[in-house]
BAFI-3210 file (N, C-alpha, C; in Angstrom, 3 decimals, decimal comma, padded with zeros to 6 digits):
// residues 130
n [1|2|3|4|5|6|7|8|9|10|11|12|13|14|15|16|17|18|19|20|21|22|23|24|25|26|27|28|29|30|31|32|33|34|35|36|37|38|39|40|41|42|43|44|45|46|47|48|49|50|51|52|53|54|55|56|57|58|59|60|61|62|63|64|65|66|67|68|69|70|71|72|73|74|75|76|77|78|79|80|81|82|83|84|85|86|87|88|89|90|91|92|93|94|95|96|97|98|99|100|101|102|103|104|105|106|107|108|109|110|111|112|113|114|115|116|117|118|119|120|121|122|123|124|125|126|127|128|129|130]
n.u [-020,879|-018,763|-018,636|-016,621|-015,648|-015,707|-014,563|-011,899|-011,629|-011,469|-009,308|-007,490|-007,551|-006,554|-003,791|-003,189|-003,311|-001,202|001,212|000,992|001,449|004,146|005,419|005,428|006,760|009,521|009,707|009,974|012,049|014,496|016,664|016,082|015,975|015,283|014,431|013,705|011,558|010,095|009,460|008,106|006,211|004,385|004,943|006,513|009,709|010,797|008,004|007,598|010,342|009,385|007,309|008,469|009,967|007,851|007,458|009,570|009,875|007,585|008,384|008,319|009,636|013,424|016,405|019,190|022,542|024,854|028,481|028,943|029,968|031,425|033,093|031,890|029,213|026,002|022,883|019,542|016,336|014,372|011,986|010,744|010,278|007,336|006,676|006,411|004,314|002,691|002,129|000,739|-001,402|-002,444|-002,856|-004,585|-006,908|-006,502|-006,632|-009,493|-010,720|-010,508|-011,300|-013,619|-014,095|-013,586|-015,592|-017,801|-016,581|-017,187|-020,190|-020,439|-019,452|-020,974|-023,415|-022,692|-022,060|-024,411|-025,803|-024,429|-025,014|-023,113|-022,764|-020,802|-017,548|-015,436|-016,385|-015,461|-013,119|-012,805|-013,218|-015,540|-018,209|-020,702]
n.v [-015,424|-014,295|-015,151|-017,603|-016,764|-014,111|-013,408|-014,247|-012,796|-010,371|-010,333|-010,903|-008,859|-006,870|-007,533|-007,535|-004,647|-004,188|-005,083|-003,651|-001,234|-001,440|-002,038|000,119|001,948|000,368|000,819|003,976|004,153|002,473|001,712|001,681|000,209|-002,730|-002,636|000,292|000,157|-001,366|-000,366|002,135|001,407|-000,119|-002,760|-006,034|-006,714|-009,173|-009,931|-007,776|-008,898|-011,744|-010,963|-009,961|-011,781|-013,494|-011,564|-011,524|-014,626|-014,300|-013,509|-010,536|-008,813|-008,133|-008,545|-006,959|-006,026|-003,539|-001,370|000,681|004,177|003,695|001,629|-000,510|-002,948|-003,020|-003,404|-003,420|-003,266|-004,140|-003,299|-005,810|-005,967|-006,934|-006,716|-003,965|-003,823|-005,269|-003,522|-001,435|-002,727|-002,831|-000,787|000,981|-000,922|-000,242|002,085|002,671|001,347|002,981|005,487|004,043|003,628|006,406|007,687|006,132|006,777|009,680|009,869|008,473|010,270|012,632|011,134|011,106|013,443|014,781|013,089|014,130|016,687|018,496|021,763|022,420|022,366|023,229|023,267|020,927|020,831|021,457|020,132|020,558|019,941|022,028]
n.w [010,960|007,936|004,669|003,422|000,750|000,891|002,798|001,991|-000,615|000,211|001,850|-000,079|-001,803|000,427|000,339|-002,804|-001,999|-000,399|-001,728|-004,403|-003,116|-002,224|-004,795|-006,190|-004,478|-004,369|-007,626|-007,284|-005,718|-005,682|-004,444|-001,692|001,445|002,660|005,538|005,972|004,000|005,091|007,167|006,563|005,103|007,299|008,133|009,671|009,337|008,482|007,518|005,600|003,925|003,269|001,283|-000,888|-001,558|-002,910|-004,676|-006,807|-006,961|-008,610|-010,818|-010,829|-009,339|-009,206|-008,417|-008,153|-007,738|-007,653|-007,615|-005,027|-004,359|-002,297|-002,711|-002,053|-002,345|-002,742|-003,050|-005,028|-005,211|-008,522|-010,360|-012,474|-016,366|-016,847|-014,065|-014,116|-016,015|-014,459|-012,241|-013,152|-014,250|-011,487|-010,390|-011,368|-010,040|-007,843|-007,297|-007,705|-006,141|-003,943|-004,262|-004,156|-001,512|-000,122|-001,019|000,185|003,031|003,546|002,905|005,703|007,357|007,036|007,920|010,713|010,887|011,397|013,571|015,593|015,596|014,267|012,580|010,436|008,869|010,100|012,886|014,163|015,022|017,512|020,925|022,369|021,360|021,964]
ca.u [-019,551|-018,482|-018,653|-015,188|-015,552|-016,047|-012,977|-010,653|-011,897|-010,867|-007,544|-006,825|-007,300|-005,290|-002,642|-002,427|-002,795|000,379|001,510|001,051|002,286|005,927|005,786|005,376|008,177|010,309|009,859|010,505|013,004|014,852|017,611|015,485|016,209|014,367|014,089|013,012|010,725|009,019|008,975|007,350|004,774|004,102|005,044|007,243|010,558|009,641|006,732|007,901|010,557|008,242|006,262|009,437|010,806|007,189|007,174|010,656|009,273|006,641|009,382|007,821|010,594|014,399|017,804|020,387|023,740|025,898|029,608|028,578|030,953|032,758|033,784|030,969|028,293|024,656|021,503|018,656|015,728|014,333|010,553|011,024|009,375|006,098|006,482|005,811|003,090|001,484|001,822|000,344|-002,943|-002,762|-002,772|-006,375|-007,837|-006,065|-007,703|-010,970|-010,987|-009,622|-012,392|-015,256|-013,714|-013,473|-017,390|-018,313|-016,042|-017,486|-021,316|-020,102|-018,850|-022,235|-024,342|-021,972|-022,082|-026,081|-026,026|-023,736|-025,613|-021,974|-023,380|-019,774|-016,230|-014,829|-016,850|-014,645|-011,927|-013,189|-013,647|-017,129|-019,574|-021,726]
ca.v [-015,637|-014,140|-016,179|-017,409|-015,984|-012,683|-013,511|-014,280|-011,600|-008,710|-010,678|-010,692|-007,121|-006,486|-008,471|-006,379|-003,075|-004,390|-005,659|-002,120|-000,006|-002,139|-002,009|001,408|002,336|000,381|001,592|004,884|004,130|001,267|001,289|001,893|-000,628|-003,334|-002,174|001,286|-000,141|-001,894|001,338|002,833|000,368|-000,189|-003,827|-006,177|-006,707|-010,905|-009,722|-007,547|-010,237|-012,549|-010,220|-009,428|-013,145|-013,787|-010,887|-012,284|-015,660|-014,359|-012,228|-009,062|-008,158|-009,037|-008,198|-006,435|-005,241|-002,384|-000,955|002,476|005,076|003,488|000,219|-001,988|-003,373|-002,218|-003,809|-002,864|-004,031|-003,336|-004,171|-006,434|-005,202|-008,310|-005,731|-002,927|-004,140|-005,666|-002,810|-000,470|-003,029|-002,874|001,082|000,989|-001,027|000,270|003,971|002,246|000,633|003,625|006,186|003,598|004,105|008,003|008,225|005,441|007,712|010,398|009,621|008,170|011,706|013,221|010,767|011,167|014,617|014,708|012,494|014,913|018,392|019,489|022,215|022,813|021,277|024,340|023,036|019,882|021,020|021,477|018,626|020,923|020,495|023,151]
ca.w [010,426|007,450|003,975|003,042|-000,256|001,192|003,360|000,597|-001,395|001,774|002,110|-001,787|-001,746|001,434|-000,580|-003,653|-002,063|-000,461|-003,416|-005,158|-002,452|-002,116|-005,916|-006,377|-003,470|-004,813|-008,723|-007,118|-004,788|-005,890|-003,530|-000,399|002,068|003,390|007,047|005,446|003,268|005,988|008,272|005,221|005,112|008,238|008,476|009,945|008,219|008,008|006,479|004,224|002,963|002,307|000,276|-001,878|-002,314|-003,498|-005,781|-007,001|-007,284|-009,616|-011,677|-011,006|-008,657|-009,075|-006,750|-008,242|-007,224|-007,390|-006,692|-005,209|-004,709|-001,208|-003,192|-001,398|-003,158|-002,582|-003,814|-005,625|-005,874|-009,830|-011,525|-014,357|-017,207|-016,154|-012,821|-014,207|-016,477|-013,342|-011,443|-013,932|-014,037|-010,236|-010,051|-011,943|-009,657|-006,484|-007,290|-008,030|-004,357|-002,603|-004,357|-003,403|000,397|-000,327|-001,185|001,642|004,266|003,112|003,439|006,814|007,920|006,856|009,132|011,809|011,374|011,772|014,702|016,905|015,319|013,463|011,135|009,659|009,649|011,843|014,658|014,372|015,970|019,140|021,183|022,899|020,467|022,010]
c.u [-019,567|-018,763|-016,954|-014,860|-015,441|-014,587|-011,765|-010,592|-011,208|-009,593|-006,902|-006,415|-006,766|-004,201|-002,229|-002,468|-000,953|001,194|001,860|001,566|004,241|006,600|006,066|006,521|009,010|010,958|010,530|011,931|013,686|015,952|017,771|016,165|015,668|013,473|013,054|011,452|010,003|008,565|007,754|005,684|003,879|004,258|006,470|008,449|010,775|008,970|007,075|009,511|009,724|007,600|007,306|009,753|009,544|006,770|008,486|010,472|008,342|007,155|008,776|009,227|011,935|015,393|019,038|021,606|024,319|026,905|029,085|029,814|031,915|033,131|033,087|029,848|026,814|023,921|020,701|017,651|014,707|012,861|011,198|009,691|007,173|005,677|005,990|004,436|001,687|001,013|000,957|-001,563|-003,562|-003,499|-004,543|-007,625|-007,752|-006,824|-008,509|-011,287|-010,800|-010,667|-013,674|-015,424|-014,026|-015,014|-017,993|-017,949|-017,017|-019,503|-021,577|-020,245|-020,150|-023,187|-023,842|-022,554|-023,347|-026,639|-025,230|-024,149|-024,262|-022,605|-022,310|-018,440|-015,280|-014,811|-015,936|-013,692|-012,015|-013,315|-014,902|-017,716|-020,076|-021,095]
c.v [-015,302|-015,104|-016,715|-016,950|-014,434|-012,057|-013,527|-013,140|-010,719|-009,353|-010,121|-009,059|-006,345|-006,504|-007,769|-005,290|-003,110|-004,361|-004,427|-001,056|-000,395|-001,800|-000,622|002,504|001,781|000,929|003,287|005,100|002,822|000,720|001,470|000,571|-001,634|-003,388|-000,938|001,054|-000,793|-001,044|001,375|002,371|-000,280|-001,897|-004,672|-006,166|-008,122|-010,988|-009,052|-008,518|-011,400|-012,395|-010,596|-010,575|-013,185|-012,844|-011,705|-013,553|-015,509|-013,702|-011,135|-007,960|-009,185|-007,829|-008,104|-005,454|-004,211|-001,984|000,205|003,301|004,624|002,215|-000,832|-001,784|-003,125|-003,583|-003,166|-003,886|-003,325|-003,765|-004,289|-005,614|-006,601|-007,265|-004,686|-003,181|-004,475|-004,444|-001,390|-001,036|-002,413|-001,489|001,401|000,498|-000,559|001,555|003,641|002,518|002,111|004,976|005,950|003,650|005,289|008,351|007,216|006,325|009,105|010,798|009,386|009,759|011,981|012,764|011,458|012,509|015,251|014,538|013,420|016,573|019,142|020,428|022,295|022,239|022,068|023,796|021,089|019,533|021,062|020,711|018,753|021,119|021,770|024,667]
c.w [008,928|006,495|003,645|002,150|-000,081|001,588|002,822|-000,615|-000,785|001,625|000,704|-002,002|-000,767|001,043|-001,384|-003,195|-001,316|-001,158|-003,583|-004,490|-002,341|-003,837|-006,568|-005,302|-004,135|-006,688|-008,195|-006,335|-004,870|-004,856|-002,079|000,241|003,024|004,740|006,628|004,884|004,061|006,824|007,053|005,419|006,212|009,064|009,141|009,178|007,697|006,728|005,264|003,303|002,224|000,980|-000,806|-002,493|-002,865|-005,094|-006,907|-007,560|-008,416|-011,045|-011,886|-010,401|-009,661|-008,326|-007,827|-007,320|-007,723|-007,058|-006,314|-005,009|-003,304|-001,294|-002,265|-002,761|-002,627|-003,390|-004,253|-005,872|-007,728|-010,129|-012,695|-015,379|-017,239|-015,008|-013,087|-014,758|-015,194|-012,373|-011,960|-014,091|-012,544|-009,303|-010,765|-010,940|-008,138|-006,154|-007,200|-006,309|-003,448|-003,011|-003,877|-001,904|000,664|-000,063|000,435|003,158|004,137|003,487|004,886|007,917|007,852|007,733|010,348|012,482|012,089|012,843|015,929|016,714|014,763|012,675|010,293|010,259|010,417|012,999|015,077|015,047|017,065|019,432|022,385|021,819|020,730|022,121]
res [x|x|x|x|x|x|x|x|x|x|x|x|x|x|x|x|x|x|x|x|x|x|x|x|x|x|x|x|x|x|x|x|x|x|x|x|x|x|x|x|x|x|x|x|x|x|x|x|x|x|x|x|x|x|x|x|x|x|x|x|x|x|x|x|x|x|x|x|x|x|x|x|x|x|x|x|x|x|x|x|x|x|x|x|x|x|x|x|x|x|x|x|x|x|x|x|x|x|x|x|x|x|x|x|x|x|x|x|x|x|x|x|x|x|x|x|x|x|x|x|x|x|x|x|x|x|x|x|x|x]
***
């Protein structure tokens, strides 16, 4: 069994890459839409509320409105300027994590490749090795 430190560690960092991917959709896309934004992400739409009231809760996020052009009102969600800051730490260590995957995948591939005689990534495509 796992340590729980280990455990909370993997979650934490499940957490912000969440975190950083919602934050970074919505900086770009502010007036995406919650359903969308959960497509996007691959999660429920529960789940991704949650996320959001908690970003919200922490004032990284906040919920603005809008008239748009057919006299209804729209939302938005916006990064506070705390949001951006956070999300700008978050983006440092998000690359970090996602290069040390890159080189681990990477070495991975190379055994792999060893163990089934690939000499080249041509022969990949095929699904007859020989």
């Amino acid at each position: 069994m796992p340590k729980p430190t280990h455990m909370t560690s993997r979650q934490a960092k499940i957490q912000e890459d969440t975190t950083f991917r919602i934050m970074r959709i919505l900086q770009e896309s502010p007036d995406v839409s919650q359903r969308d934004l959960a497509e996007r992400l691959g999660m429920s739409l529960g789940g991704l509320n949650y996320c959001l009231n908690a970003l919200m809760d922490k004032g990284l996020v906040k919920l603005e409105n809008f008239q748009n052009s057919q006299h209804k009102f729209k939302y938005v969600y916006v990064l506070t300027p705390a949001g951006i800051a956070q999300k700008m730490a978050m983006t440092g260590r998000f690359l970090k994590r996602k290069m040390e995957e890159y080189e681990a995948l990477k070495v991975e591939i190379e055994v792999l490749k060893s163990e089934v005689g690939y000499e080249n990534m041509s022969e990949l495509g095929s699904s007859d090795p020989s």
